[in-house]
C-alpha positions in Angstrom: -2.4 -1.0 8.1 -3.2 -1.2 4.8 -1.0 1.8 3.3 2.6 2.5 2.5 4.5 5.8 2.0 8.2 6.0 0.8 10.1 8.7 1.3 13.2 9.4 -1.4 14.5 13.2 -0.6 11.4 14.6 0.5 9.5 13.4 -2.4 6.4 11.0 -1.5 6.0 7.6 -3.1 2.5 6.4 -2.0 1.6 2.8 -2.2 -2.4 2.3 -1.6 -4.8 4.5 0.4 -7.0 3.2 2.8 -8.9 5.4 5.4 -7.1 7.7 7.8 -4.1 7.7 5.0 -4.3 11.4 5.2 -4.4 11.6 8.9 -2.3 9.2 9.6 0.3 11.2 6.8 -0.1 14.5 8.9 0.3 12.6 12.3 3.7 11.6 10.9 4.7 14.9 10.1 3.9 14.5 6.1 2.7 17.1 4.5 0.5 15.5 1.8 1.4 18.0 -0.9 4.5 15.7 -0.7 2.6 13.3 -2.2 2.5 13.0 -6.1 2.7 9.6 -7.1 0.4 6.6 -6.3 0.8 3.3 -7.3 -2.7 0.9 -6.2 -1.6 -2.6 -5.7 -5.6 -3.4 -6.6 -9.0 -1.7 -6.4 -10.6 -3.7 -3.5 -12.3 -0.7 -1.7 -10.1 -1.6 1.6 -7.1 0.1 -0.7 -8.8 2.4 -2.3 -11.3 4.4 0.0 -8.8 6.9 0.9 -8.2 8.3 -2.0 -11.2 10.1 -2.6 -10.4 12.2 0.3 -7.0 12.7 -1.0 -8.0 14.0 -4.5 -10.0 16.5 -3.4 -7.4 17.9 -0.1 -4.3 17.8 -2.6 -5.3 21.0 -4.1 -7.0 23.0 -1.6 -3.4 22.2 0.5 -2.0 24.2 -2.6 -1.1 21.4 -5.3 -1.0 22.9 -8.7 0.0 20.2 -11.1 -1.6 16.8 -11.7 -1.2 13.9 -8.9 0.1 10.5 -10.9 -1.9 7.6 -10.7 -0.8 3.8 -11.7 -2.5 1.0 -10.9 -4.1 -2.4 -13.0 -6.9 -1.9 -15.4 -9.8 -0.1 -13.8 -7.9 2.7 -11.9 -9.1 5.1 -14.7 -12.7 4.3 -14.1 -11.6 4.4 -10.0 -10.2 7.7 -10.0 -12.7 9.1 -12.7 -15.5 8.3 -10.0 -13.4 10.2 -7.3 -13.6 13.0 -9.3 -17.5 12.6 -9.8 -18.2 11.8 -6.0 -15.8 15.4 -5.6 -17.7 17.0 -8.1 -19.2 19.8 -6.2 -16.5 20.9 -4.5 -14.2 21.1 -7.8 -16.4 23.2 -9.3 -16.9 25.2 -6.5 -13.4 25.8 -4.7 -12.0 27.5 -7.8 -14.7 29.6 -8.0 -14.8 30.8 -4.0 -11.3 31.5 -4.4 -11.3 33.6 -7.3 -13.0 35.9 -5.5 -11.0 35.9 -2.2 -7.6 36.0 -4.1 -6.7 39.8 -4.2 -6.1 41.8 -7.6 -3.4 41.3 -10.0 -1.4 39.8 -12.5 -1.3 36.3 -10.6 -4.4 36.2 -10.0 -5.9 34.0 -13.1 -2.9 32.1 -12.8 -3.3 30.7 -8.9 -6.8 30.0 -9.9 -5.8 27.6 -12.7 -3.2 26.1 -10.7 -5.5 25.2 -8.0 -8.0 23.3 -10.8 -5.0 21.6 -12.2 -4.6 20.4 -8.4 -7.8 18.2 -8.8 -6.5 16.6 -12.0 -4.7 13.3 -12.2 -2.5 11.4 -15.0 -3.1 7.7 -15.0 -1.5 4.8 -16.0 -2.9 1.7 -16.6 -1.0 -1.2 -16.2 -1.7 -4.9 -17.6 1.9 -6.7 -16.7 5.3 -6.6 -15.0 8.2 -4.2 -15.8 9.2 -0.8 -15.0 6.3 1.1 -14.7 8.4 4.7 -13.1 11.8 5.7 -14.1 13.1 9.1 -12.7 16.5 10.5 -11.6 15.6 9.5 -8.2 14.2 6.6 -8.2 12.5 3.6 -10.5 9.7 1.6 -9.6 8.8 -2.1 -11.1 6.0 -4.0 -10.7 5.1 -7.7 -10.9 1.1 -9.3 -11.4 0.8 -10.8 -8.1 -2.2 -14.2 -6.8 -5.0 -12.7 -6.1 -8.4 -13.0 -6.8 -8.7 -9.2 -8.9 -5.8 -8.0 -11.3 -2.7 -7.3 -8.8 0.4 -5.8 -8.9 3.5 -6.1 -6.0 5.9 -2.9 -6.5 9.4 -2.5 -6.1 11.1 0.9 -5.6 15.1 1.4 -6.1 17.0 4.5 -5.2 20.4 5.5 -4.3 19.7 4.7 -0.5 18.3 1.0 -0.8 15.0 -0.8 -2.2 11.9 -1.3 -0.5 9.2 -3.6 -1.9 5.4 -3.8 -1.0 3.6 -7.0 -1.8 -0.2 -5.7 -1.9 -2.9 -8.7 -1.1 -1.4 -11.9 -2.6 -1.2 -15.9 -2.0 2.5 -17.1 -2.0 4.2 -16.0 -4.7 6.9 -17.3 -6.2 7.4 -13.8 -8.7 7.1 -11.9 -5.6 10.3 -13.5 -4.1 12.3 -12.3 -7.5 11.1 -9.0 -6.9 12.0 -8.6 -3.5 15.5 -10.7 -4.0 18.0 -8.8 -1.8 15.9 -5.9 -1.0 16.7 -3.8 1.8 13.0 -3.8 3.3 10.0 -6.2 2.2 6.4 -5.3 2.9 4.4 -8.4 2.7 1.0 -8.9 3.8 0.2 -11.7 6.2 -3.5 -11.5 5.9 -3.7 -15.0 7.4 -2.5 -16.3 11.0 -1.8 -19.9 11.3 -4.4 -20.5 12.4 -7.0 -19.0 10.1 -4.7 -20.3 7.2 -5.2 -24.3 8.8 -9.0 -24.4 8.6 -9.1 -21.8 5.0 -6.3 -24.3 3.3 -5.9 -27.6 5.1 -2.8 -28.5 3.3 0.6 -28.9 4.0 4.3 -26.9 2.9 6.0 -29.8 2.4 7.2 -29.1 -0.5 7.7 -25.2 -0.2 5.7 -22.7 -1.6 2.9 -22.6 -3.5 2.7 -20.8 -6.6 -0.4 -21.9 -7.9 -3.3 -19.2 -7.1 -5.7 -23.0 -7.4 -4.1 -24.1 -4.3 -5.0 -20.8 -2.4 -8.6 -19.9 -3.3 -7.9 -16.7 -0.5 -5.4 -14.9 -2.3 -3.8 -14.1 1.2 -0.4 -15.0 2.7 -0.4 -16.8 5.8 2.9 -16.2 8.5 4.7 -19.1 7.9 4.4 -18.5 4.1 5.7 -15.3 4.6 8.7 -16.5 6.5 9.4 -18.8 3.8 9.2 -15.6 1.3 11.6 -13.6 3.1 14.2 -16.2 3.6 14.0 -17.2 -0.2 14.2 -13.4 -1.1 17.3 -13.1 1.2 16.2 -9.4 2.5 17.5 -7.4 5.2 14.3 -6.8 7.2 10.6 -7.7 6.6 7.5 -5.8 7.8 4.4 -7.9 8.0 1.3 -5.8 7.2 -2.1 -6.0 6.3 -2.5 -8.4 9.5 -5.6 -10.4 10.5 -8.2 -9.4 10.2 -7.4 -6.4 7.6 -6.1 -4.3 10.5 -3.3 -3.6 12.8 -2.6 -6.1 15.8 -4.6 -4.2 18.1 -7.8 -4.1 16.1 -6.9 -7.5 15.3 -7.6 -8.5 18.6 -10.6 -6.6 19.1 -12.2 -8.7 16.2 -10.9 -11.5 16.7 -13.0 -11.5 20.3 -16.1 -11.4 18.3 -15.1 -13.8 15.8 -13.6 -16.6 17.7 -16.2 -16.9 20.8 -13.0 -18.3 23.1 -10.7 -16.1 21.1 -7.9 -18.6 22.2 -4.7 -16.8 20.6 -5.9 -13.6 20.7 -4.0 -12.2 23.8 -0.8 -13.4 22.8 -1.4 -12.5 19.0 1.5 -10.8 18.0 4.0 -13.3 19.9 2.4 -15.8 18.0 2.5 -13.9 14.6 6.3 -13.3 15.3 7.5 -16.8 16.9 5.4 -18.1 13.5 7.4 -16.1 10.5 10.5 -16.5 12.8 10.6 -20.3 12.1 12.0 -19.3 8.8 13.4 -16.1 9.0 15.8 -14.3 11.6 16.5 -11.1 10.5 15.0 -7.9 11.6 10.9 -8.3 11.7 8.2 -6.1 12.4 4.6 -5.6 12.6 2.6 -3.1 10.7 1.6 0.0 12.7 -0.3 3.4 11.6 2.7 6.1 11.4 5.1 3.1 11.7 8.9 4.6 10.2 11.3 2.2 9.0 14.7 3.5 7.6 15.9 1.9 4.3 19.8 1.4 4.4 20.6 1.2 8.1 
């Protein structure tokens, strides 16, 4: 589970899209129209592939203004190249329903909205700060250790704060973002395991801040429980599990990776018992569709 949507008053906050976003959006009972912002963590295609798909169904679902796009420097170049690989069906959507719309003074009107729905306003952005203010909510973001330009983002509204990490090694900025949030989303890419043989050093002196001493750019499950005990915050969702899926695809990989897959059928006790050595409040583990209520 790669993707994260919040929810403030029916308005749709969504952070990455990775494939089956859009399913997995109308499984929940989301209508996608809902959705207006996006904020990409990064542009590794894992985040990103989704949104292709998305650009194209916002508007034939009946958007008629301009999605919002922010993410580092690229996502201009990224969302101009959805629009390219769309290109065929912009031009001709428009067009088909010009001529199915009935007669009348609207008429021109619905047209351009629905090409307005294929639009999108971007911003670019190259460091930490507030990057969204509205009346309902602001978002800030912090640069984040990984091996492209990323960005962790922080949402605040009336009913709590909820922060999603993106793909990152232990970060030190990430734990000031996150201090006191109601929910953390933080990636633990890495089991123990996996993070033993990639790393082969020890925490003994907490975490490490230093992208040098973490070529991955990934989180391991220990580290995370570190992060969340440091940020002090009221429950922590581990996502983006090994390997780049949810627990039960994890497993299935894991089988072909590891020939005696040796942890694999006990994975997500071992995923839990491992962040648990640091923190004790309310944990979960990525899954599509999964709903987690900011405040209770």
């Amino acid at each position: 589970m790669l993707s994260v949507t919040v929810l403030i008053d029916g308005q749709g906050l969504q952070f990455d899209m990775a494939t089956y976003t859009l399913e997995h959006l109308m499984d929940a009972g989301i209508d996608p129209k809902r959705i207006d912002y996006l904020f990409f963590t990064h542009l590794h295609a894992d985040h990103i592939l989704g949104y292709p798909e998305y650009a194209f169904m916002r508007s034939v679902w009946g958007a008629t203004e301009p999605a919002r796009v922010f993410g580092p420097i690229g996502t201009g170049n990224m969302v101009a190249g959805a629009r390219q690989f769309n290109s065929v069906h912009i031009k001709a959507l428009p067009e088909f329903m010009e001529n199915v719309l009935s007669e009348g003074k609207n008429r021109g009107a619905q047209v351009e909205g629905i090409r307005r729905g294929f639009d999108s306003e971007v911003k670019e952005i190259d460091g930490g700060g507030v990057v969204l203010e509205t009346d309902a909510f602001t978002v800030t973001a912090t640069p984040v250790l990984h091996s492209v330009p990323s960005f962790a983002f922080r949402v605040d509204s009336r009913y709590g704060s909820v922060v999603v990490s993106g793909d990152t090694a232990p970060s030190l900025d990430v734990v000031d973002l996150a201090m006191n949030a109601d929910v953390l989303i933080h990636e633990a890419t890495l089991s123990e395991l996996s993070w033993r043989g990639m790393n082969n050093i020890k925490l003994s002196e907490g975490l490490r801040s230093d992208y040098e001493k973490n070529r991955s750019g990934h989180t391991s499950t220990v580290e995370l429980g570190k992060i969340a005990r440091r940020a002090k915050v009221k429950k922590l969702v581990a996502y983006h599990l090994p390997t780049f899926a949810s627990e039960l695809a994890s497993q299935q990989m894991l089988k072909t990776q590891l020939s005696s897959a040796p942890f694999s059928s006990t994975l997500k006790a071992d995923h839990i018992a491992a962040i648990k050595r640091y923190y004790k409040d309310p944990l979960y583990l990525a899954e599509p569709m999964m709903v987690i209520k900011v405040g209770d």
